[in-house]
N, C-alpha and C positions, 0 to 999 in steps of 0.2 A: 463462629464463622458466619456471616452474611450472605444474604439470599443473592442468586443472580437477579437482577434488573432484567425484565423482559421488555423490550423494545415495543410500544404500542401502536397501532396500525399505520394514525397516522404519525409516525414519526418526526417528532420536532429535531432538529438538525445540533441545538444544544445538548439531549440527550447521548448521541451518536458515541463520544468517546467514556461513557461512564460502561464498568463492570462488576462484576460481583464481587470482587476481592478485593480489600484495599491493599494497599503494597507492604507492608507490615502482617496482613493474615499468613500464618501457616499452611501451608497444604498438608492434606489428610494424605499420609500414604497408603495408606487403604484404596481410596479413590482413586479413580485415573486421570492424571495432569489434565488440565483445561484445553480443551479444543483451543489450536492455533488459530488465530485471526487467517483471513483470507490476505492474498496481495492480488490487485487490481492491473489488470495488464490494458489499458486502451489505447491501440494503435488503430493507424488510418486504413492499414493493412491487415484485417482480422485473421487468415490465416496464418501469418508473421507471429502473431499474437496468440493465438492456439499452439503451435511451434514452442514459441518462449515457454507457453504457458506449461507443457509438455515436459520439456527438459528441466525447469525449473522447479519440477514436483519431486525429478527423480532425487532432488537433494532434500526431500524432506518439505518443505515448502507449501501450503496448502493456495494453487495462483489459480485465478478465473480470470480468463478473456473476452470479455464483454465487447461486443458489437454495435452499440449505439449509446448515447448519452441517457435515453428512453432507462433503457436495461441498466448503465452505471447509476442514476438516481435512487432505480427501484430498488439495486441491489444493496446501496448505501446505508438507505433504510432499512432492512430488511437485519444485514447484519454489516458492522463498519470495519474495514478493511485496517490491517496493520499497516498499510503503504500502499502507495498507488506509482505507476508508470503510467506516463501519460504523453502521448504525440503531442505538440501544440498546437499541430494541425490535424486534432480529432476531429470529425463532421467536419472539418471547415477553414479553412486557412483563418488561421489565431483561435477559434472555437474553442479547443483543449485550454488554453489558459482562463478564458472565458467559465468555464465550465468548473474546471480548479476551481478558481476564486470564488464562485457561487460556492462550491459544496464547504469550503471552509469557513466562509463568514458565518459569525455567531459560535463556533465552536472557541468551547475552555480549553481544548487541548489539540492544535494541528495535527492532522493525519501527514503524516511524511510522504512530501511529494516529489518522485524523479523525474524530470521532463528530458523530452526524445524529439529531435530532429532530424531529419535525413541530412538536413543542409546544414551550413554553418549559419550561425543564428547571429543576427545583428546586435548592437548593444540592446536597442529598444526591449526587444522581443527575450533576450537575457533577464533587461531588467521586470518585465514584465510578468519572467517566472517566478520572479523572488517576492514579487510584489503578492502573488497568489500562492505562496508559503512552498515554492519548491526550493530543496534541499542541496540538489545536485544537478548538473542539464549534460545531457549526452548528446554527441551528434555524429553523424555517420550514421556505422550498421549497428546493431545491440545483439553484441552474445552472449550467452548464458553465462558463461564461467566471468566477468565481469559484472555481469546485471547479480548475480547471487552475491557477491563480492558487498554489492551500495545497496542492495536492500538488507541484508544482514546487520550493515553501518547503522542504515536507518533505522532499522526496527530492534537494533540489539536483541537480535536470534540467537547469537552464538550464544555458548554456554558460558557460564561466568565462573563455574572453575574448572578449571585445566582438567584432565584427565593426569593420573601419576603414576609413574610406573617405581618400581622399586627393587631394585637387581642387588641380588644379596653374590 
């Protein structure tokens, strides 16, 4: 089995999507399954986003609601997120796309990105999301029983084998 990769202080942005296990290691059942990755909740609205962030645990989900691009950066580094939700108007009308696109260039492996409007989003501002590796684009309000739905998609959380029952 392979050591985890500690992420070094300062964090090159190439590094971000590498882990200790390759996809082919066994897990020890001895041990206890690997801490879940976080999901990234930034919205214009931070307590909307503590909310989300909130109900979204109660399924299991390991979600932080960050408050500024400052704090998404640090935290990116620090440790990288299974998926991110992101306003495209984070800090700033277009900002959040802006912001995207930085954090993903240079990476081998795109962090799955869901982008969030209030409004309905013109073609530009669509294509703008895709342009900066988002996945899916929501518009309106964002509920939880939906948002667990596309980050699951994204991040294939669910379990990959069914549960069975067996009635004799």
């Amino acid at each position: 089995m392979s050591k985890a990769v500690e992420p070094s202080p300062q964090c090159p942005v190439q590094q971000l999507t590498r882990n200790g296990l390759r996809k082919d290691d066994p897990l020890d059942p001895l041990l206890p399954p690997p801490p879940r990755k976080p999901v990234y909740i930034l919205l214009q609205d931070h307590e909307r986003a503590q909310r989300l962030a909130q109900q979204l645990e109660f399924f299991g989900l390991v979600v932080q609601a960050l408050p500024n691009a400052t704090a998404f950066l640090a935290s990116i580094c620090e440790y990288p997120p299974s998926a991110i939700i992101m306003d495209v108007d984070f800090t700033g009308t277009g900002q959040g796309l802006q912001l995207a696109a930085q954090v993903q260039q240079g990476l081998a492996r795109h962090i799955p990105l869901l982008f969030f409007s209030h409004h309905e989003a013109d073609t530009p501002t669509r294509l703008a999301a895709v342009r900066a590796g988002g996945k899916d684009f929501l518009t309106g309000s964002l509920e939880a029983s939906s948002l667990l739905e596309k980050v699951e998609l994204l991040t294939n959380a669910t379990p990959h084998d069914p549960l069975r029952v067996l009635i004799i």
